[in-house]
ROKOLLUM-961400 format. One record per atom (N, C-alpha, C, O): x negated, y, z negated. Coordinates in steps of 0.2 Angstrom, whole numbers, padded with zeros to 4 digits, always signed. Layout:
! ROKOLLUM-961400
XYZ;...
//
This chain:
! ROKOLLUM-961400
-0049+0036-0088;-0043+0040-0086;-0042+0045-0092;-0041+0043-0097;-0042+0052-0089;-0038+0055-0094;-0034+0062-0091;-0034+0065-0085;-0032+0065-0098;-0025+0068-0094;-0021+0069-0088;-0020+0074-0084;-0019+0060-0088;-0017+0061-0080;-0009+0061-0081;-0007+0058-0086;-0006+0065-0077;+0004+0066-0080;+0004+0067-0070;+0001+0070-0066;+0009+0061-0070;+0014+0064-0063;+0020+0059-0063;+0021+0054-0066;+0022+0061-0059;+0029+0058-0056;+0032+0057-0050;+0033+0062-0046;+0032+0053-0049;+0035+0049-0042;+0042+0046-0041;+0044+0041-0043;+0044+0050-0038;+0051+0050-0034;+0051+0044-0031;+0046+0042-0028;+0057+0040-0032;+0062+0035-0027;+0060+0037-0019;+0059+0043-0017;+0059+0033-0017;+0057+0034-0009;+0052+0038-0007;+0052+0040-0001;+0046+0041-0012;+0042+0044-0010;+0036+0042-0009;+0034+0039-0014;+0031+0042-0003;+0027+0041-0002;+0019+0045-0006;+0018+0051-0007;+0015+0041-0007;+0010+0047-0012;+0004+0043-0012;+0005+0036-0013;-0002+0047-0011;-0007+0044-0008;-0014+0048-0013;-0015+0054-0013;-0017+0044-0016;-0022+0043-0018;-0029+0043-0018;-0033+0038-0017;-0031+0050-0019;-0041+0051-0015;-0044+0055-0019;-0042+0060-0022;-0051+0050-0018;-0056+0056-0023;-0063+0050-0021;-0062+0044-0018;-0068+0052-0023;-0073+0050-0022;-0074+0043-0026;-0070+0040-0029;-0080+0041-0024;-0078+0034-0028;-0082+0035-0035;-0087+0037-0037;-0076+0033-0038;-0081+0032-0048;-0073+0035-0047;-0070+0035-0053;-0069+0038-0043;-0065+0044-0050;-0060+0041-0051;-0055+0045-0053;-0058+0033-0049;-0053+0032-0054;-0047+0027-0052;-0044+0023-0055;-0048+0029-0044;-0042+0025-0040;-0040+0020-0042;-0034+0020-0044;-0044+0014-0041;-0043+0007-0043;-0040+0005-0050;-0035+0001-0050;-0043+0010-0056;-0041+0010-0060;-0035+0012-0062;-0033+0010-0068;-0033+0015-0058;-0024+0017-0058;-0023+0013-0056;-0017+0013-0059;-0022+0007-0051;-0019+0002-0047;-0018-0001-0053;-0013-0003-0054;-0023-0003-0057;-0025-0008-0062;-0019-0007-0066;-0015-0011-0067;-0020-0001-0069;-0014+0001-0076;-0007+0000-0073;-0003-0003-0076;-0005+0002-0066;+0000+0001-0063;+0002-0006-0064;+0006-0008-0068;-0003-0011-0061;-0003-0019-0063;-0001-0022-0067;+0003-0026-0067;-0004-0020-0073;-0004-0020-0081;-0010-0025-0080;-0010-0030-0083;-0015-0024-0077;-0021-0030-0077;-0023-0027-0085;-0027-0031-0088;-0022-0022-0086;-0024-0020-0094;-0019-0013-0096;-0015-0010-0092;-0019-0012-0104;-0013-0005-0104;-0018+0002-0107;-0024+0001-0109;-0014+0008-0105;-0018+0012-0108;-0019+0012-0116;-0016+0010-0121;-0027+0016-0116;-0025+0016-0124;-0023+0020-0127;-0023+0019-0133;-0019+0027-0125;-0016+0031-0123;-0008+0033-0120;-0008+0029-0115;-0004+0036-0120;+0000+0036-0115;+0002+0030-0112;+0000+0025-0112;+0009+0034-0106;+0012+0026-0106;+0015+0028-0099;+0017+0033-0097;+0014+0022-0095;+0017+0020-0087;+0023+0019-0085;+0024+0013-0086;+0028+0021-0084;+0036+0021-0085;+0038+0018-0077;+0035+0020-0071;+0042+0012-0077;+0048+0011-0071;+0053+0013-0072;+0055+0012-0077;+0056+0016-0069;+0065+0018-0068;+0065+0021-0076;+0070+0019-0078;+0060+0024-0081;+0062+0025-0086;+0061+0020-0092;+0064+0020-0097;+0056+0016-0090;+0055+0010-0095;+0047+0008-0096;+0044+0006-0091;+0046+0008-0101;+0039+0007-0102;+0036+0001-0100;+0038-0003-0103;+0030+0000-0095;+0029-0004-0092;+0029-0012-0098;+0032-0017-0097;+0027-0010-0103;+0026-0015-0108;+0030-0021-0110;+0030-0027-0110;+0037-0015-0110;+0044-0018-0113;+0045-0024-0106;+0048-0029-0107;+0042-0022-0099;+0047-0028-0095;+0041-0033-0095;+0035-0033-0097;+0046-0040-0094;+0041-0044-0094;+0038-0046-0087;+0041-0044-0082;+0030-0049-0086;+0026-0051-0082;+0032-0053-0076;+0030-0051-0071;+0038-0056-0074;+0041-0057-0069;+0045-0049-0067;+0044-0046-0061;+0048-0047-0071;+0050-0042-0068;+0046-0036-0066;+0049-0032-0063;+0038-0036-0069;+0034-0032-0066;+0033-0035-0058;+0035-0032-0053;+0031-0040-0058;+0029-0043-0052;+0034-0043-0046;+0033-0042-0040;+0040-0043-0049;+0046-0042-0044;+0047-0036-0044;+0050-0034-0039;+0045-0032-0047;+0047-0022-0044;+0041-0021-0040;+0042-0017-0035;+0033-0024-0041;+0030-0020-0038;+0026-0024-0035;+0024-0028-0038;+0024-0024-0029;+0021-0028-0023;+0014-0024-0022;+0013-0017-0021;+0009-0028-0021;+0002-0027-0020;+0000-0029-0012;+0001-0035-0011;-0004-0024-0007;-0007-0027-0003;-0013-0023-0003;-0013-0017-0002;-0019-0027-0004;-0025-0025-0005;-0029-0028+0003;-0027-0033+0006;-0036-0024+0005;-0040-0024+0007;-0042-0033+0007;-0044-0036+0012;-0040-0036+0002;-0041-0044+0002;-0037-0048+0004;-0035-0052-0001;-0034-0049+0009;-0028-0052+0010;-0027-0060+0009;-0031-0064+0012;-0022-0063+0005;-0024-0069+0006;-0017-0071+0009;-0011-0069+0009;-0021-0075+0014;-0017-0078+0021;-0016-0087+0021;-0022-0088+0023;-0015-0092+0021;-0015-0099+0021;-0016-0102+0025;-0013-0100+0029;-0020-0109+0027;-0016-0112+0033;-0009-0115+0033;-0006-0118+0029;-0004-0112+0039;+0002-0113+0040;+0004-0109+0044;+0000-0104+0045;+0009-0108+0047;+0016-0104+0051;+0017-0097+0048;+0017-0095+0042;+0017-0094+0052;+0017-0085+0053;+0023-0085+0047;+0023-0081+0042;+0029-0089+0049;+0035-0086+0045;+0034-0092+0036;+0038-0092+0031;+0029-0095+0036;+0028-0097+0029;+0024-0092+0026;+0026-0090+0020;+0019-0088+0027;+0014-0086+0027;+0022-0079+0022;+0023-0079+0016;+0024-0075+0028;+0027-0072+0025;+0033-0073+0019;+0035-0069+0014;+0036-0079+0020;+0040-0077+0016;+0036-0083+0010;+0040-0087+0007;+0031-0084+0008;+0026-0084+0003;+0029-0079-0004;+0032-0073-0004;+0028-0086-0010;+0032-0080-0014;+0037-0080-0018;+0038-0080-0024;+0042-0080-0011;+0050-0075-0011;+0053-0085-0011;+0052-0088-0006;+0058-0087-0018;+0061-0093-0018;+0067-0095-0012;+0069-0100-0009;+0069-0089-0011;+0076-0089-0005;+0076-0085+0000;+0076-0079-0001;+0075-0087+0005;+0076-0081+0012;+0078-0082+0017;+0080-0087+0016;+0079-0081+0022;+0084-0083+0029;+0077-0081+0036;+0071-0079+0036;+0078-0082+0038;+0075-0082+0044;+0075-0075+0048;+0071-0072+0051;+0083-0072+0048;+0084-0065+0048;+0080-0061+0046;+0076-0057+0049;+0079-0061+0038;+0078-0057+0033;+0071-0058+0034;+0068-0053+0032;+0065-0062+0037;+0058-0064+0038;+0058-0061+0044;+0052-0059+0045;+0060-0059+0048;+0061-0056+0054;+0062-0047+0054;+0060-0044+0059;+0065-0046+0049;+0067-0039+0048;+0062-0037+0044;+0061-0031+0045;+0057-0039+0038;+0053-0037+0036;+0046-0037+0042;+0043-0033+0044;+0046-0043+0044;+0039-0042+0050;+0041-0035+0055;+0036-0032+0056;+0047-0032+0058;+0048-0028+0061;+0046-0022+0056;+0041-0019+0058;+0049-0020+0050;+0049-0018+0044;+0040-0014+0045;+0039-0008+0045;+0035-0020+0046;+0030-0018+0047;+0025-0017+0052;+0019-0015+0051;+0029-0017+0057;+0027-0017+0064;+0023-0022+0067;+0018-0022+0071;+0027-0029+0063;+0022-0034+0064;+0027-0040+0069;+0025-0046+0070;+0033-0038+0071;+0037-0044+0072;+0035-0044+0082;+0037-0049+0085;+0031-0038+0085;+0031-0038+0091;+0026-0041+0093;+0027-0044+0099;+0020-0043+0089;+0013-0046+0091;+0014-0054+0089;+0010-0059+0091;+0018-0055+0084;+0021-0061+0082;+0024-0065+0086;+0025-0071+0084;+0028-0063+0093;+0034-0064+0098;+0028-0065+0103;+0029-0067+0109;+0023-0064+0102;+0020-0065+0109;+0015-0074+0107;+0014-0079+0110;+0014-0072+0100;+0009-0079+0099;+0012-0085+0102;+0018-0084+0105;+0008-0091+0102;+0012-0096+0108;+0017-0100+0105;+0021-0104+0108;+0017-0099+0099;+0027-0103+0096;+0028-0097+0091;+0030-0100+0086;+0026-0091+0091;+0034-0084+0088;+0030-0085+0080;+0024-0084+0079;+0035-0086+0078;+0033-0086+0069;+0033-0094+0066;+0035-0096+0061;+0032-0097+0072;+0030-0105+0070;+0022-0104+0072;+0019-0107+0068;+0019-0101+0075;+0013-0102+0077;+0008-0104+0068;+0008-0100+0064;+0005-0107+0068;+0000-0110+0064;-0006-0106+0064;-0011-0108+0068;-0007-0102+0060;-0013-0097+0059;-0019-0097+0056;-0023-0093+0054;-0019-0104+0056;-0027-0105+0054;-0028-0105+0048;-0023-0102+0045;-0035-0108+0042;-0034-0106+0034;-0036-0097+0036;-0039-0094+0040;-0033-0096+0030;-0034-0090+0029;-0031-0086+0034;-0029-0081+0030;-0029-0085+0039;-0026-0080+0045;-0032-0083+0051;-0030-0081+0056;-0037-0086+0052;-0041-0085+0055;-0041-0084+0062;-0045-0080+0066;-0033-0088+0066;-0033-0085+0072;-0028-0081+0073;-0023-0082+0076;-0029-0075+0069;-0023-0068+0070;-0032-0061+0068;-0036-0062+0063;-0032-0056+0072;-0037-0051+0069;-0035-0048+0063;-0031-0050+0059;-0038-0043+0061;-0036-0039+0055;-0033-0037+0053;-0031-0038+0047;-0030-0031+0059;-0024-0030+0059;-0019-0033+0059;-0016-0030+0055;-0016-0037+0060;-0012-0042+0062;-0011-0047+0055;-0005-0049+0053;-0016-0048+0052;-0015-0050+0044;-0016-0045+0039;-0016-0047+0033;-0016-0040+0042;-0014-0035+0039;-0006-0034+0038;-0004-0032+0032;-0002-0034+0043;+0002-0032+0044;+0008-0037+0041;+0014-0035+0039;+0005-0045+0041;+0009-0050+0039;+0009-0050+0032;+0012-0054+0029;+0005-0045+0029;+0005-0046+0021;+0009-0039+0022;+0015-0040+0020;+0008-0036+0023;+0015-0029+0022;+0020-0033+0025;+0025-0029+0025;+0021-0038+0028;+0028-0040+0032;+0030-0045+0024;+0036-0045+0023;+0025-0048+0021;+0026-0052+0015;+0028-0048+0008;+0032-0051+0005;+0026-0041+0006;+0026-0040+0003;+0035-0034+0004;+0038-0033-0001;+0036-0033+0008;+0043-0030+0010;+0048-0035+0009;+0054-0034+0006;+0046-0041+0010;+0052-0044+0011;+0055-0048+0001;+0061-0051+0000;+0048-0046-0003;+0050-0049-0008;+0057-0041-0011;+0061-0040-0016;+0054-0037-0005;+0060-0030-0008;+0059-0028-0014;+0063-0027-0018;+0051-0026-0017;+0051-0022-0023;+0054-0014-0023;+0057-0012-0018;+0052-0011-0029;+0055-0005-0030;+0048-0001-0028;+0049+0004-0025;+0042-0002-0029;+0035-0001-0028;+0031-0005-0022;+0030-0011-0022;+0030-0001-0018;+0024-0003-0014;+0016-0004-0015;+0014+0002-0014;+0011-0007-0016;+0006-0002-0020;+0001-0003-0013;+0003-0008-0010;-0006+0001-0011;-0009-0001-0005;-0015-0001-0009;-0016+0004-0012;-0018-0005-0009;-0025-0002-0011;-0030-0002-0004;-0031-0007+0000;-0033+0004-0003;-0037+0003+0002;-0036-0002+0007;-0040-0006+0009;-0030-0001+0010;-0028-0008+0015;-0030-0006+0022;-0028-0008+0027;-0032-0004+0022;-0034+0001+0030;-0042+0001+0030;-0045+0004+0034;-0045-0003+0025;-0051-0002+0025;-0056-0004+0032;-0059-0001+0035;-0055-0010+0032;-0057-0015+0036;-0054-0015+0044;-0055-0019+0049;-0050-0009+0044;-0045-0010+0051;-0050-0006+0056;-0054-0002+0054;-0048-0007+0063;-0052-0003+0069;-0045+0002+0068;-0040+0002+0065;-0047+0006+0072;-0043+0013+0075;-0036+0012+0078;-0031+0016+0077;-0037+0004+0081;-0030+0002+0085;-0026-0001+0079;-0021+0002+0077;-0029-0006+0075;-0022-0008+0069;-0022-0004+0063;-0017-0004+0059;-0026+0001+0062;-0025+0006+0057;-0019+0011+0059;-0015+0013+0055;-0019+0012+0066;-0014+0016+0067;-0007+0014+0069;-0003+0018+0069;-0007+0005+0070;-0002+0001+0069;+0002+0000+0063;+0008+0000+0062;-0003+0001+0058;-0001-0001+0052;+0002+0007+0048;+0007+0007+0045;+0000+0010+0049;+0001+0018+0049;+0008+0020+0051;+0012+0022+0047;+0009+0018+0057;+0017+0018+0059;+0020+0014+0055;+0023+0018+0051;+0020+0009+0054;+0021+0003+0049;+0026+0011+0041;+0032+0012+0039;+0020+0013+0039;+0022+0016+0033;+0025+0019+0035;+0029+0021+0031;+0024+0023+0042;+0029+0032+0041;+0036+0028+0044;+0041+0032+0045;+0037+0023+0045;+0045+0021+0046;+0047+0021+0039;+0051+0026+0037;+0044+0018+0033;+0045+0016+0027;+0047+0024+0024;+0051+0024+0019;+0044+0029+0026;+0047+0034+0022;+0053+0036+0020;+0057+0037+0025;+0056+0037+0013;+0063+0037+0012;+0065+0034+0009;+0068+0035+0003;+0065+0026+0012;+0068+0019+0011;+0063+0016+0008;+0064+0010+0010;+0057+0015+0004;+0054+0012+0000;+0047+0018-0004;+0044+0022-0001;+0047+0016-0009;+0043+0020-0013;+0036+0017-0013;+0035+0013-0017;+0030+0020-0010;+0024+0019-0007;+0019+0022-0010;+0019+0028-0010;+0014+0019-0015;+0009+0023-0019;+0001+0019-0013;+0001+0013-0014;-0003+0020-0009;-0008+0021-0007;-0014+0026-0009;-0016+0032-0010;-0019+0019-0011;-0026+0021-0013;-0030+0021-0006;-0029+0016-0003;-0033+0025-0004;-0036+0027+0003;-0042+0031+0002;-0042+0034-0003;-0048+0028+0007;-0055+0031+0008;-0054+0037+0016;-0058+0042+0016;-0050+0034+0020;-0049+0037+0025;-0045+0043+0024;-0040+0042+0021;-0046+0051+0026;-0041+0054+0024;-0037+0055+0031;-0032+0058+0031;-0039+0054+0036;-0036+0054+0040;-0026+0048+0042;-0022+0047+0046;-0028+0046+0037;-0020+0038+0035;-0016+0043+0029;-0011+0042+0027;-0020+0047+0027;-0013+0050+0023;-0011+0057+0022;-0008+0060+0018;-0012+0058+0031;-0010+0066+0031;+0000+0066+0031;+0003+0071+0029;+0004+0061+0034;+0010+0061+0033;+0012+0060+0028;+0018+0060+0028;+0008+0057+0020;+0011+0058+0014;+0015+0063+0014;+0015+0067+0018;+0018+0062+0006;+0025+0066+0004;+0018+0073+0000;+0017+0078+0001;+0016+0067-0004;+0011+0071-0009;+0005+0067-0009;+0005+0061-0010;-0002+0071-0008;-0008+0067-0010;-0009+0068-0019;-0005+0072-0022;-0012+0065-0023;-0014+0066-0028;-0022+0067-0027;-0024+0062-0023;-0027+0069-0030;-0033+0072-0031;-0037+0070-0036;-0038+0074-0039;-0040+0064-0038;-0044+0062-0043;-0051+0063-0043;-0055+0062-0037;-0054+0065-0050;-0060+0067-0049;-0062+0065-0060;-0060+0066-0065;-0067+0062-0058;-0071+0058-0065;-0063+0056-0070;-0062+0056-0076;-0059+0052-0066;-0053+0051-0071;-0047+0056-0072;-0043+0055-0076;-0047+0062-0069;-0042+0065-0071;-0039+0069-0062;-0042+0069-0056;-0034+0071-0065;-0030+0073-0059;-0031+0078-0057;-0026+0082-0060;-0036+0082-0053;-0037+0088-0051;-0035+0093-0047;-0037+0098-0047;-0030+0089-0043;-0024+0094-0039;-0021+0090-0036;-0024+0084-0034;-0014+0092-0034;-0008+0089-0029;-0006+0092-0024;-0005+0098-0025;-0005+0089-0020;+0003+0093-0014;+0002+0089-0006;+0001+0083-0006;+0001+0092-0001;+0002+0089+0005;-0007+0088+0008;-0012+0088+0005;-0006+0089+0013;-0013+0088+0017;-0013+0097+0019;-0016+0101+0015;-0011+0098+0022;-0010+0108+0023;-0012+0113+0016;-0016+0117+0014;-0007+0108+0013;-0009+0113+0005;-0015+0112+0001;-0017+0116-0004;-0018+0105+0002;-0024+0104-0002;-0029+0107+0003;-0034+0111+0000;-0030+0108+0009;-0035+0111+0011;-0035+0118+0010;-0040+0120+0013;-0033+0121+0008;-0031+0127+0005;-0032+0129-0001;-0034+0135-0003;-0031+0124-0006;-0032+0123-0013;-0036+0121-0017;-0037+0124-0022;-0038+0116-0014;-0043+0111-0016;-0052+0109-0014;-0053+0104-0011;-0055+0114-0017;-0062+0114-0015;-0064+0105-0014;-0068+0103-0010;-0061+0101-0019;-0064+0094-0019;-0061+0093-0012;-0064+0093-0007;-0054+0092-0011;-0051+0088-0008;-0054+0091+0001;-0056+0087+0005;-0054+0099+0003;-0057+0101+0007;-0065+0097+0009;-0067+0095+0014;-0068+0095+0003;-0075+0094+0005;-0074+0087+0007;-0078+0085+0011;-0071+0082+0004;-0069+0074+0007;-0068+0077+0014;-0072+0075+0018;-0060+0082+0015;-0060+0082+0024;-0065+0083+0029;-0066+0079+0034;-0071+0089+0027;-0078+0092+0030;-0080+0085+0032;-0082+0084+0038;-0079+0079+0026;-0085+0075+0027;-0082+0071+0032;-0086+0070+0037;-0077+0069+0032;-0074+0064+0037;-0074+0068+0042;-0071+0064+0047;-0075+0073+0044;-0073+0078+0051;-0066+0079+0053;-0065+0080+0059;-0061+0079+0047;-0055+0079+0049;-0052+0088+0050;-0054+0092+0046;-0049+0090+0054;-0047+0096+0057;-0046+0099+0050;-0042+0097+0046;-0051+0104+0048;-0047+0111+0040;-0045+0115+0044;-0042+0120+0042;
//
């Protein structure tokens, strides 16, 4: 990575594309602190990632990756995994949160139903949805997605899709995405290309702007 400079707004949604090699992940990683730049510096609300310690990182920012881990037990253990205190409400209000509380109301005991190790008798979508329903409910300041829609068919991708454009506003969303078709209602995309940041703005204005970003759309067949 290098001279990468941006800023992200409180309730901003902001979505993350470039070919593979140029960086994505690696920004999830510095956002993590799985390592620090050697260079330059990652700021929360104004504070240099460093200075917080490893609990308060982990409580402002919530990770739901393409690998979900899911356990054997109960829909509402699964979510409120984690999180030391919580109500039965507040597990309820995040799975709706995610647009997961309606498919959960049908299994044959609600959010007692026992889902197998792993998630195995829920589809992808659907443990998909339970880990954004886990990850909301721990209430960080940062959402992070990495490639979460990877693995999804057309029907829970667009479930999960809804899912984020409620979030618009009321929670601050950084999304790494291979589909660009999941991040045309960003606030802002960002543009990566060999590590650095090669343009920004909407889905309208990179197709306009952005010879890389256009040529990702081309490939995917999405309308220029």
């Amino acid at each position: 990575m290098r001279n990468l400079s941006f800023d992200i707004k409180a309730g901003e949604t902001v979505a993350i594309v470039g070919l593979s090699g140029a960086g994505k992940s690696t920004l999830i990683d510095l956002i993590l602190r799985y390592y620090d730049p050697q260079k330059g510096r990652i700021t929360l609300d104004g504070v240099s990632l460093p200075e917080l310690s490893f609990t308060e990182l982990r409580g402002s920012i919530a990770l739901v990756s393409q690998d979900i881990f899911l356990f054997s037990g109960s829909v509402d253990e699964n979510i409120a995994y984690g999180v030391e205190s919580t109500t039965e409400d507040a597990i309820h209000a995040a799975a709706k949160a995610a647009q997961a509380h309606a498919f959960i109301e049908q299994l044959p005991q609600g959010y007692k139903t026992q889902i197998g190790e792993r998630g195995t008798r829920l589809s992808g979508g659907q443990r998909q949805r339970i880990a954004v329903a886990r990850a909301l409910l721990c209430q960080p300041e940062v959402l992070l997605l990495d490639e979460a829609t990877s693995h999804l068919d057309a029907a829970a991708e667009k479930a999960l899709q809804t899912a984020l454009n409620e979030l618009k506003g009321q929670q601050t969303v950084i999304t790494i995405v291979h589909r660009l078709a999941t991040v045309k209602n960003a606030d802002r995309i960002l543009v990566l290309d060999h590590g650095e940041l090669v343009a920004e703005g909407t889905h309208s204005e990179l197709l306009k702007k952005s010879p890389l970003y256009k040529k990702l759309a081309t490939i995917q067949f999405l309308d220029t």
